[in-house]
Each structure stands twice: as structure tokens, then as C-alpha cells.
ROPA-356910 format. One record per residue (C-alpha): residue in three letters; x, y, z. Coordinates in pm, whole numbers, padded with zeros to 5 digits, always signed. Example, Ala and Ser with C-alpha at 12.3 -4.5 7.8 and 13.67 -1.06 7.14 Angstrom:
ROPA-356910
ALA+01230-00450+00780/SER+01367-00106+00714/
end
This chain:
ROPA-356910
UNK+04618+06893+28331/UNK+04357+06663+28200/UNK+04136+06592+28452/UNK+04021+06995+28491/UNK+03769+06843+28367/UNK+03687+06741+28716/UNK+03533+07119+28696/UNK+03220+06976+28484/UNK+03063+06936+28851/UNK+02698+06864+28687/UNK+02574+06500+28678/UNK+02543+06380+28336/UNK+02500+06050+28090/UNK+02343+05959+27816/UNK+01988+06032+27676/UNK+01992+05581+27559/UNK+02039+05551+27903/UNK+01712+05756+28047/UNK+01506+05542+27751/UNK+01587+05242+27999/UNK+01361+05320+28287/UNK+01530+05590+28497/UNK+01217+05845+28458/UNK+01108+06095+28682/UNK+01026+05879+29055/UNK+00949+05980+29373/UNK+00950+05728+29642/UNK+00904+05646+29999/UNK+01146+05401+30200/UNK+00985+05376+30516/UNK+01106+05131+30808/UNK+01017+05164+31130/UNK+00927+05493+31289/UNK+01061+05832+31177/UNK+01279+06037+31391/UNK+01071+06277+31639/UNK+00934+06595+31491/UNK+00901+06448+31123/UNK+00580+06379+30975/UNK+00593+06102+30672/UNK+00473+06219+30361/UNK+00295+05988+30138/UNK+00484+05925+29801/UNK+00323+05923+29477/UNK+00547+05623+29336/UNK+00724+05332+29569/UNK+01005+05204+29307/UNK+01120+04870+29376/UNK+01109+04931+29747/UNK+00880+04705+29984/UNK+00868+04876+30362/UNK+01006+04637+30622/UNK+00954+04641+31010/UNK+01265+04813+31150/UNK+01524+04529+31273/UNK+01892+04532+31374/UNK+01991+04278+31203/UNK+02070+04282+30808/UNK+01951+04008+30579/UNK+01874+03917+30264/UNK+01532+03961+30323/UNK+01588+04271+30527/UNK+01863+04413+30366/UNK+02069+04728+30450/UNK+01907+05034+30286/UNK+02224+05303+30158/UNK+02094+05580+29985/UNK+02349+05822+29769/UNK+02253+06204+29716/UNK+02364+06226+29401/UNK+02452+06075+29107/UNK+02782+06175+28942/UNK+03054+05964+28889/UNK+03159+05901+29251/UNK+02724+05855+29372/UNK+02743+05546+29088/UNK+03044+05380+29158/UNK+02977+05357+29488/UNK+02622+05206+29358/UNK+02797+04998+29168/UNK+02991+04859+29412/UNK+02715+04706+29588/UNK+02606+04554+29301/UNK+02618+04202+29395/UNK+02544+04217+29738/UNK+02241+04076+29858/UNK+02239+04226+30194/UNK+02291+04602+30066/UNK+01952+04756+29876/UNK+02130+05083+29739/UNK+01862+05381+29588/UNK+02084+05691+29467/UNK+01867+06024+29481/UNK+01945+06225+29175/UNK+01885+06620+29162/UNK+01815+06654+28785/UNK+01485+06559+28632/UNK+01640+06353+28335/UNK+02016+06220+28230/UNK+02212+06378+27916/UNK+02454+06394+27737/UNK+02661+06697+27882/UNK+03021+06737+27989/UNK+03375+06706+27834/UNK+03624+06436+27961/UNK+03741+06296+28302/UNK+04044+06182+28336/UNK+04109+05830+28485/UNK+04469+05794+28644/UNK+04610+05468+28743/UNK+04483+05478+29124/UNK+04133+05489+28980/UNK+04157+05242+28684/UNK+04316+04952+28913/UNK+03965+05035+29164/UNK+03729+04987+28865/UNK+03931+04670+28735/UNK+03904+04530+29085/UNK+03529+04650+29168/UNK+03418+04474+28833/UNK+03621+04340+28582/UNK+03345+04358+28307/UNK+03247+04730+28383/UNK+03652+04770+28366/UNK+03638+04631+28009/UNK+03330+04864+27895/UNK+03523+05193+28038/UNK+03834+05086+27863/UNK+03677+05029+27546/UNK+03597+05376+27542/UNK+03886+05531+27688/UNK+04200+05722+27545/UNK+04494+05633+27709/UNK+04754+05885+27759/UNK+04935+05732+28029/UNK+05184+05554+27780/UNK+05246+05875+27588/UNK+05500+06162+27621/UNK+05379+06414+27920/UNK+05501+06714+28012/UNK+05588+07098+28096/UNK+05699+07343+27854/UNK+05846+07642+27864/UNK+05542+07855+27727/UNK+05786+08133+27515/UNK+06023+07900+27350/UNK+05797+07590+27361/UNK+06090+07414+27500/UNK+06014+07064+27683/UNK+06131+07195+28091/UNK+06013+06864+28254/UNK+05826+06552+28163/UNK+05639+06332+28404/UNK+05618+05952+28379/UNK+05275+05795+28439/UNK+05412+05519+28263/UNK+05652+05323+28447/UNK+05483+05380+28802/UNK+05136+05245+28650/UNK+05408+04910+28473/UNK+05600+04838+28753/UNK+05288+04805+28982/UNK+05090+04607+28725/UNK+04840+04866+28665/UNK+04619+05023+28406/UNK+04760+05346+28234/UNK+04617+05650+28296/UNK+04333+05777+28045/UNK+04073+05972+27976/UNK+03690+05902+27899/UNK+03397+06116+27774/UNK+03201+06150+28082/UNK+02874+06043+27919/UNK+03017+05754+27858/UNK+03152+05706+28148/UNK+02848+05765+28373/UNK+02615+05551+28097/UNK+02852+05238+28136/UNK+02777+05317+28541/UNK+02391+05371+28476/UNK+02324+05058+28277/UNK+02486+04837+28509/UNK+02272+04954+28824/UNK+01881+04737+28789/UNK+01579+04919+28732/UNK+01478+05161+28916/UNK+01783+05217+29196/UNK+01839+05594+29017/UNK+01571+05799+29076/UNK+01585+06143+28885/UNK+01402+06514+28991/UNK+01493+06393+29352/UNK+01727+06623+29515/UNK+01840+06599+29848/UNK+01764+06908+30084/UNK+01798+06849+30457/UNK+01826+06504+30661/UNK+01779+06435+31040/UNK+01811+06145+31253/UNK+01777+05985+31586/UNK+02011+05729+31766/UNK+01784+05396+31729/UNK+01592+05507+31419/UNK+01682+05516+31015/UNK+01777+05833+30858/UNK+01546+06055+30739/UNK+01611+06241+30394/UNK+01373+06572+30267/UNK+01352+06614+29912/UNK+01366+06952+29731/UNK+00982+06904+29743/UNK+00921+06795+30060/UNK+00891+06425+30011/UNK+01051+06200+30285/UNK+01294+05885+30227/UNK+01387+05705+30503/UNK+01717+05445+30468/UNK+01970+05320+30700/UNK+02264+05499+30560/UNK+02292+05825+30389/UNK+02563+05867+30202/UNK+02661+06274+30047/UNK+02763+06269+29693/UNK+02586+06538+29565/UNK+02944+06791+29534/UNK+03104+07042+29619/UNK+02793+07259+29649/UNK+02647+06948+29899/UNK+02275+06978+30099/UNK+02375+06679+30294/UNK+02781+06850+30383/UNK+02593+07184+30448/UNK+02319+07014+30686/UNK+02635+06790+30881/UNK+02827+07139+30908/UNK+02521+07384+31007/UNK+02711+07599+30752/UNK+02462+07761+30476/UNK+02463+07555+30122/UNK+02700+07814+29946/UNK+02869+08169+30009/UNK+03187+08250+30225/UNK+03039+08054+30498/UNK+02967+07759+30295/UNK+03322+07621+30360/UNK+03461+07624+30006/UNK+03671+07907+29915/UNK+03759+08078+29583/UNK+04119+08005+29471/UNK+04244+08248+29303/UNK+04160+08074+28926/UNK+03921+08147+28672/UNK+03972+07882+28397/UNK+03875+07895+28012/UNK+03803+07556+27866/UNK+03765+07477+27491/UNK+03697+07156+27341/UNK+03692+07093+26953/UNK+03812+06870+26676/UNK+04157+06958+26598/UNK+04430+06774+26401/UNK+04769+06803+26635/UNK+05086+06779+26448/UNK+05188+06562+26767/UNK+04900+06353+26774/UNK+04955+05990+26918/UNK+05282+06137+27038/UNK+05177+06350+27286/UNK+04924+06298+27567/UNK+04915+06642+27754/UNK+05157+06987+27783/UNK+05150+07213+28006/UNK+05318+07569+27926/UNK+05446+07761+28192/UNK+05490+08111+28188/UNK+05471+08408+28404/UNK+05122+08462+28591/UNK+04939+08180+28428/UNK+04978+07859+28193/UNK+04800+07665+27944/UNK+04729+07293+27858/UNK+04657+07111+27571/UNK+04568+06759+27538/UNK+04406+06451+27325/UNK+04090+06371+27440/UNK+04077+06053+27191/UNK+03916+06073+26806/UNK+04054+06337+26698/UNK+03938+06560+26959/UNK+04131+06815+27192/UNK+04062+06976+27538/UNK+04273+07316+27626/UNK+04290+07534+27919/UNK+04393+07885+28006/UNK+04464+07928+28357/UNK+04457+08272+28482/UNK+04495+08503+28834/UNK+04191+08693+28842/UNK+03918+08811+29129/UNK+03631+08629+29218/UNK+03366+08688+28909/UNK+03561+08784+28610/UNK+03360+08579+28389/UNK+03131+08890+28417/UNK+03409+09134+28486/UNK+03604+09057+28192/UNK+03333+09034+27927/UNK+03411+09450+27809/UNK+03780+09310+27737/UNK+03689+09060+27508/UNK+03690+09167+27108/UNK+03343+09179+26942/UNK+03517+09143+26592/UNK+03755+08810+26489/UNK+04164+08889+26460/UNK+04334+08926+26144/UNK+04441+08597+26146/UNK+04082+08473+26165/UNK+04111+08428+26570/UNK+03731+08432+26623/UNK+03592+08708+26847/UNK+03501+08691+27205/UNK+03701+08418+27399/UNK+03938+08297+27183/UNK+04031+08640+27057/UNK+04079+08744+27416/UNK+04339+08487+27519/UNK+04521+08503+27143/UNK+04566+08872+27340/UNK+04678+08766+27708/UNK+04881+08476+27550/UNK+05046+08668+27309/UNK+05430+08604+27232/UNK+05370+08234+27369/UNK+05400+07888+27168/UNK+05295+07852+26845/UNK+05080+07583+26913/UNK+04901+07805+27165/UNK+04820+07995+26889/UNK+04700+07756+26671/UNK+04477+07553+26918/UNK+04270+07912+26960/UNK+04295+07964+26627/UNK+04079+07647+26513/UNK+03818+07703+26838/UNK+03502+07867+26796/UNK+03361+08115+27070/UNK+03113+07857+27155/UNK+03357+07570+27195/UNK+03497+07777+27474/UNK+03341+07813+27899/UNK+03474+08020+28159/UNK+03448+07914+28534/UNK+03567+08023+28894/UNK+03781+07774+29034/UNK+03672+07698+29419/UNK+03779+07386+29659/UNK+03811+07342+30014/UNK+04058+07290+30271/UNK+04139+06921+30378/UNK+03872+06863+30637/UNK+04117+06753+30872/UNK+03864+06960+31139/UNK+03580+06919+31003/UNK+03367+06598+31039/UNK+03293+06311+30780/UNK+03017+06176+30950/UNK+02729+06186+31119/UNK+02633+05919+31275/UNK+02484+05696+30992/UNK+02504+05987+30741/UNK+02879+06033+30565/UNK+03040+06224+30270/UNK+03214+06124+30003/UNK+03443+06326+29665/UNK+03376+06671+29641/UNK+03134+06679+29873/UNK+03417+06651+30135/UNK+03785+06696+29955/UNK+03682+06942+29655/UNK+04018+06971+29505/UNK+04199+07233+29235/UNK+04183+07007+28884/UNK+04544+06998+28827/UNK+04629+06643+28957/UNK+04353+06500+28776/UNK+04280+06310+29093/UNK+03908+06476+29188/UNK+03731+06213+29005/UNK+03979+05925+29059/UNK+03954+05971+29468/UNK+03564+06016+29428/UNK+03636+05643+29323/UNK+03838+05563+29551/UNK+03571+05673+29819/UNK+03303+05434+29714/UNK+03526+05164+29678/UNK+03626+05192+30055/UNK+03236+05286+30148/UNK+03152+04982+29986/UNK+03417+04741+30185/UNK+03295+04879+30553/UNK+02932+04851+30473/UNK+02903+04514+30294/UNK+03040+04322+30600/UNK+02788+04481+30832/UNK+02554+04239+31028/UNK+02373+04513+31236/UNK+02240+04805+31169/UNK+02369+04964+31449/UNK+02750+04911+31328/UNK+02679+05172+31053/UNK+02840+05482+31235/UNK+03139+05266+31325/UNK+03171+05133+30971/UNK+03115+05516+30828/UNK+03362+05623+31089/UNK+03614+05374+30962/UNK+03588+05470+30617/UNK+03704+05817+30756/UNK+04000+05704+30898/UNK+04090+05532+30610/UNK+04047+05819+30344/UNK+04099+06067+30543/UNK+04475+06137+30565/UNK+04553+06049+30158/UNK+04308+06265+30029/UNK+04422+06549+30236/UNK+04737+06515+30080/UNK+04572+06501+29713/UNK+04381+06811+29800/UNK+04669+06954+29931/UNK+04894+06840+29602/UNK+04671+06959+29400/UNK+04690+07331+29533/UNK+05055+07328+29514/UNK+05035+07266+29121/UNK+04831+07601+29078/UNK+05068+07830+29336/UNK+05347+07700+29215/UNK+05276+07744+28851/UNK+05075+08029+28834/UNK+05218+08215+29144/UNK+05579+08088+29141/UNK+05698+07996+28807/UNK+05864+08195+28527/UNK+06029+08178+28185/UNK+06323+07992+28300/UNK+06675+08185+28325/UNK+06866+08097+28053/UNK+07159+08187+27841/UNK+07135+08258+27472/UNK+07377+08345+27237/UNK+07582+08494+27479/UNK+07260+08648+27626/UNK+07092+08653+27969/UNK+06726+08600+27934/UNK+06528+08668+28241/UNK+06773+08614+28515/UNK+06520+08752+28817/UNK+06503+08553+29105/UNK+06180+08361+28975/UNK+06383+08296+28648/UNK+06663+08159+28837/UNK+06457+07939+29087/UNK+06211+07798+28783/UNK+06589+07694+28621/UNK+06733+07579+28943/UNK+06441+07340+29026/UNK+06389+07192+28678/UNK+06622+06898+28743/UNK+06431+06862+29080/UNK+06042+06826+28979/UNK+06106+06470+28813/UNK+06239+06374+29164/UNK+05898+06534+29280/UNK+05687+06408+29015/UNK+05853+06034+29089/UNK+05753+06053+29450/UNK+05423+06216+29366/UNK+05301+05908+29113/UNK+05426+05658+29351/UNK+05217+05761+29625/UNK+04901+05806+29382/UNK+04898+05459+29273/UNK+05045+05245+29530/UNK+04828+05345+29799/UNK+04505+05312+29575/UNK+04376+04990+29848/UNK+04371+05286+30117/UNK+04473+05045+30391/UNK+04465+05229+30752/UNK+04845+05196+30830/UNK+05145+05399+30942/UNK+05340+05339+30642/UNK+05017+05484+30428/UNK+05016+05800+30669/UNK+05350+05877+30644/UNK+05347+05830+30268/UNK+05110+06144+30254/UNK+05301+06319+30543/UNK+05666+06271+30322/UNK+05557+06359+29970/UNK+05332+06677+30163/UNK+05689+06790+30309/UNK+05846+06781+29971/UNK+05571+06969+29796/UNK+05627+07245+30111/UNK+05985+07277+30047/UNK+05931+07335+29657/UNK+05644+07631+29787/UNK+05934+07782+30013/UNK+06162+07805+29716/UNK+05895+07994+29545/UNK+05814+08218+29864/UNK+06004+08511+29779/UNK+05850+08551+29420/UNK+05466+08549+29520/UNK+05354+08872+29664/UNK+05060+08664+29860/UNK+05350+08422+29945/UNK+05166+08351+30280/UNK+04847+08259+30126/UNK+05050+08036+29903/UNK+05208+07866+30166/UNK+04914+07818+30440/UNK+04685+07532+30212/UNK+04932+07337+30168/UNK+05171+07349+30485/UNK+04856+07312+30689/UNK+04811+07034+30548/UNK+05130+06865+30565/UNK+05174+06940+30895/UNK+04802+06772+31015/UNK+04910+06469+30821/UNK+05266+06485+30974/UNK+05085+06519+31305/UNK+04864+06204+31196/UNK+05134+06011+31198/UNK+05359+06150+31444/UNK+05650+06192+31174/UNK+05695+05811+31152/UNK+05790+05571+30832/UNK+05837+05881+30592/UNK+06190+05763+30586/UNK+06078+05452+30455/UNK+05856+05565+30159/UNK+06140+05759+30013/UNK+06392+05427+30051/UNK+06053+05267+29883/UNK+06160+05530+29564/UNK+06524+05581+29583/UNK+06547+05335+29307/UNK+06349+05517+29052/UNK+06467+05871+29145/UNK+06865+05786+29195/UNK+06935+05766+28809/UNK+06766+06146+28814/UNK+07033+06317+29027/
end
């Protein structure tokens, strides 16, 4: 779906924006003593940043320090969001030494969209100026051999009937420069990567620097991804590897992104072709530009693995050699428009990546005292909801609501702890959603059964089931857009809880229908179920009743 873009992990925006005075910094923000065992360091550049005597009490004058490791799209909204607030100073610490212009497009859903509009309706304006919006277009599965339409999903009349912006998607350079120039001078500081922190009870945080420097701030706030110094400090686990915490998913993905003139253009805002053991997507990225994918089943590394498989020469047809010549191969017999996306892509239009998230981190803790985490630093997610972006947002905008009120410094961990609570239980379920759309479409779905002309086409059970649940995933999909967007406010509540817990449950009972056809059907089963069944225990199985009455409407004309 769209937002696999959310697999361009690497902070990027625009060169125009770097020419504005976010060079190269390093800095010092020292107040009060440093924690015991933690000798200052003296900085070579203070940016906008006057030391203060350590007091409890936040001021204007005195003003509550937050600084964000990292700054991708989740590290800047959140910065964003303080914009405005006198008694918040925020500084965001980012890894690379300048900004450019690098990455392919995010996609915004509704849940994320309504955030921006209501953090700043200005920046709002500026993002939706340069988005593409598909949430008003046709959107859909397809049966990848006959390029029949199997199920459409409507991001449409969810996003009208709650008064909210349509989904869309946005270049993420422009996104992130729209989020730069907002922020004054000097509160991104580049070639500043976070390494370790430490702490003490009555003292400010402490943050090391890839180079040893030393910032000190009230709050520290993890938003440097799913490869996170600040998560792997928290959970004593090492940075990456098997211990790291994230876990490979099974998916390597191929992305390609070109010019290409779609016979459906303006039509059409995404398909996704199903087929046995893996699926594609295609979809209009805005100006007559197109993003696809190639999902596949493969081992851990195949991007090396695979390299002897892929032809040195173009096809016949003028397929050009290496990537796209490989997937005409492993897609063969599959839609025409397959075909002719690959067909117009060059071998350099086209990356291949592992797929890795992590488990809801249901176990695991958010904070740390004054130190917390926020997108994939905490809920990495599998791209096919689009949502790892959108919840990012969603993060700082609830980040943003517990610190701003704060009066004392001391009320930090209770605030951070409080954003947990609040986050924690809706984007297990995304993370949790968003591994059921890759098990059940690469691992469970099929050609659907089907008679033709008298004939029976692929009537095995996975056939029969793919058939058998086609008039079922609108009902799905209905529930599934209705929890996305009208729980965007992430208000700690029963009813919000058992939201997750219901549509969770659903999403299980689709997996079980597909049990029988995965040979892993355990592993298929256990991300997702475990899930559901924290967030059922959450809530103690309450008010999920009433979030389906809350739907009923919508989803009775379906059945």
C-alpha cells in the first residue's frame, strides 16, 4: 500500500532548507549539575541556548528544555508542536551532517491529516498544497491473474462523515522542508547523533553524542527509528542484531519509482494484486509520477542472495536487465499492467530492502523516567497500513499535550508516563494490523476459486477461503478505517481500548481462516493474536460491543 514508503527510514529534506541556517552545530545545554560519573565536555558552538541554574519550576524565562534524537518526520512534528509555547525550549539532535533531498513518498491517512490541521492550520495548508490525494479515488485489491477488482476499500466516506481530510500522499522532502522551515533558527542541529544517555532522579538528562559531546535537557525524547541509541540504551539490548528487539518479517520488498503515464490515472489511487506467495502495488504518487512494489517471501538477506538470479541482459520486450527483468520473471502470467509498470522502470529506479518491525511493546517500557520513545523507535510497523508515519504523528501530538501543561520539572516522568498510556494500546493494534495485511496476503491468499466457462479454476482450500472471504474484507476494511480515524485524539478511555481490542479480534478470526493454508501457520498467528489478546486484557473485554453498534450502520448494507 502507499505508505511502504514508511521503509525510507533515513531523515531527509531539502538542500533550500540547509541554506537557511541548519549547518553543522554542536552544542552544550547545561543546567545544573550532571548526573554522577559524567564529566561535561566543553562544546565548540552554544546555539541559541543560554545555561540556566537548575529550578523546578518552568517559566518563560526558565523554560522546559525537550530534546528529540532525531529528526524525521515524527522528531519535527513533535518540534513543531511546541512551536508556540513559551515555556517549552525544544533542540532536536539530528544524526546526519546536512539535510537532502532523498526519499520517495509518505503517505498521509486521515488520522494524521486531521493532527496536522489541528497542530497548525497554516503548516496544514503548506502540506496540502503539495499533497496528492488519493483518499477520494477508487482503492482496491485485485485479483493479480485476471486483474479482476476482488475488494475495494473506502477511505472516503470514513474521512466525510467525520469531517476529515482525505488521505494523501506527499514527497517526503517536502514534507520534512515544510516541518524544517517552520522550526526558528538554530533548534535542528545536524552531525549530532545521539549515542547513550544517563540520568539521576533530581538532575536533567544527560545525552552523549556520537563524538562524545554532552547535552544536558530536561526531557529526552527517542525519535531516532527503528534502529534507536536512545530505545537500545532504555532496553540494555545492543543497537541492532537478533537481540536488538526488532525482528525480520519474512519480506524483502522491491520499490520502483518513475514517471509513468497510467491508463487509469486520476481514476485510480492504489491496487493491490493478490496472488499466490506474494503481491504487488501500484499507485499515483501525484505529477505524473508512480510508486510500485513487489512483495516477496524470502530469507533474511536476499538482496545479496538473489543478485546471481537477476538477468545481466534486458528481455525481448525491452524489460531492462537486473531488477526489473527479474520480477517481469517471478511475476510472470500476472496483470498486464504489472507488466507494463516494469516495463517503463529503469534498473536504477528500482531498491530492494529487508522488511523488519517489532512486536507491540506491550512488555517492554516507553519510558524512562524523563527519557521516552516515540514512532518507530517504539511501534516499528510492516508498511502495509500506511499508518507508520501517520502514528509517528500522532505521537508528538500527544507528547506535546502532556508536556506543555507542565509547571514542574519534576512532573516530566508522570507526563511521559501518561503519554504511554495513552498511545500505548492503539498503536499496538496498528502494529498488530499491519502484520495481518502481509500474512494474510502473502501467506494466506490465493487466486480466488472461481468458475469459468463451465470450468473450476483453483478450487484448493486457499482458493476457496480467498473466494469465501471476499464479501467479508469490506466488513473488515469498514471497521478497520473507523477505528484509524476516529480515535486520532487518542483519549485514555475504555471505549478507545476496546476499539483496538474488537477490530484486533476480527483481524484474528480472518488469520484463523487462513491457518490451514500457511505452512508457518503458527508464526502467522502469534504477532497478531498476542496482540489482541494484551489489548483485550487492557481492557478487560469491555465496550467492544459498542464500537461495532458504533459501525453497524456503514457495514449492514454490505451483508
Amino acid at each position: 500500500m502507499p505508505a511502504t514508503t514508511q521503509l525510507l527510514l533515513v531523515a531527509c529534506a531539502s538542500q533550500a532548507a540547509l541554506t537557511v541556517g541548519f549547518a553543522p552545530q554542536r552544542l552544550l545545554a547545561q543546567r545544573g549539575p550532571l548526573p554522577v560519573g559524567v564529566s561535561s565536555v566543553a562544546p565548540r558552538d552554544i546555539v541559541g541556548i543560554e545555561p540556566a541554574p537548575y529550578t523546578d519550576a518552568v517559566s518563560a524565562a526558565n523554560p522546559l528544555h525537550v530534546v528529540v534524537a532525531g529528526a524525521g518526520v515524527g522528531g519535527l512534528a513533535l518540534a513543531n508542536a511546541f512551536v508556540g509555547q513559551p515555556h517549552v525550549k525544544v533542540t532536536v539532535l539530528e544524526k546526519t551532517s546536512k539535510f537532502k533531498r532523498f526519499g520517495g513518498p509518505i503517505q498521509l491517512a486521515s488520522n494524521a491529516m486531521q493532527v496536522l490541521r489541528t497542530m497548525d492550520p497554516a503548516m496544514f495548508g503548506s502540506i496540502e498544497a503539495k499533497a496528492t490525494f488519493t483518499g477520494n479515488l477508487k482503492n482496491g485489491i485485485k485479483d493479480g491473474i485476471r486483474d479482476e477488482w476482488y475488494a475495494m476499500f473506502d477511505l472516503k466516506t470514513p474521512a466525510e462523515e467525520r469531517g476529515m481530510p482525505y488521505t494523501c500522499v506527499v514527497e517526503r522532502p517536502d514534507l520534512q522542508e515544510i516541518l524544517l522551515n517552520r522550526l526558528p533558527e538554530g533548534v535542528v542541529q545536524n552531525a549530532a547523533g545521539v549515542a547513550s544517555y544517563a540520568q539521576d532522579a533530581d538532575g536533567p538528562v544527560t545525552v552523549t553524542l556520537e563524538d562524545g559531546f554532552k547535552v544536558t535537557a530536561d526531557v529526552l525524547i527517542g525519535a531516532d527509528g527503528i534502529w534507536s541509541s536512545v530505545r537500545s540504551t532504555m532496553h540494555a539490548n545492543p543497537l541492532r542484531g537478533d537481540e536488538s528487539g526488532a525482528t525480520y518479517s519474512g519480506y524483502t520488498v522491491y520499490a520502483g519509482e518513475l514517471n509513468y503515464a497510467a491508463p487509469d490515472n486520476g481514476e485510480v489511487g492504489y491496487k493491490v494484486y493478490i496472488g499466490p506467495g506474494q503481491y504487488f502495488v501500484i499507485t499515483d504518487i501525484g505529477k505524473g509520477r508512480y510508486q510500485w512494489y513487489a512483495f516477496l517471501a524470502k530469507p533474511v538477506g536476499s538482496a545479496l542472495a538473489d543478485e546471481a538470479l537477476k538477468p545481466t541482459e534486458a528481455c525481448a520486450d525491452g524489460t531492462a536487465a537486473g531488477n526489473p527483468a527479474y520480477l517481469k520473471t517471478v511475476f510472470n502470467g500476472w496483470s498486464p499492467d504489472i507488466m507494463a509498470i516494469l516495463l517503463a522502470t529503469r534498473n536504477d529506479e528500482v531498491e530492494q530492502r529487508d522488511l523488519y518491525d517489532r512486536p507491540p511493546a506491550l512488555r517492554k517500557p516507553w519510558t524512562d523516567g524523563k527519557v521516552a520513545l516515540l514512532g518507530d523507535a517504539i511501534h516499528a510497523m510492516m508498511p502495509n497500513l500506511g499508518q507508520g508515519g501517520c502514528q509517528a504523528i500522532e505521537d508528538a501530538m500527544v507528547l506535546a499535550e502532556e508536556l506543555g501543561g507542565l509547571e514542574k520539572r519534576s512532573g516530566a516522568p508522570a507526563a511521559l508516563q501518561r503519554y504511554k498510556d495513552r498511545r500505548l494500546v492503539r498503536s499496538a493494534a496498528v502494529q498488530g494490523l499491519s502484520r495481518f495485511a502481509s500474512d494474510i496476503i502473502i501467506r494466506g491468499f490465493d487466486t480466488p476459486a472461481k468458475v469459468v466457462d463451465g470450468q473450476f479454476q483453483n478450487f484448493n482450500y486457499a482458493g476457496i477461503v480467498t473466494r469465501v472471504l471476499q464479501p467479508i474484507l469490506p466488513v473488515f476494511f469498514t471497521v478497520q478505517f473507523a477505528f484509524l480515524y476516529t480515535g486520532w485524539k487518542n483519549e485514555l478511555g475504555v471505549k478507545d481500548t476496546a476499539n483496538g481490542a474488537a477490530l484486533l479480534g476480527l483481524g484474528s478470526l480472518v488469520l484463523v481462516a487462513f491457518a490451514a493454508v500457511a505452512a508457518d501457520a503458527g508464526l502467522l498467528l502469534a504477532f497478531g493474536l498476542e496482540s489482541a489478546a494484551s489489548v483485550v486484557e487492557a481492557v478487560g473485554g469491555s465496550g467492544a460491543a459498542e464500537f461495532f453498534q458504533s459501525v453497524l450502520p456503514s457495514v449492514d448494507g454490505m451483508l
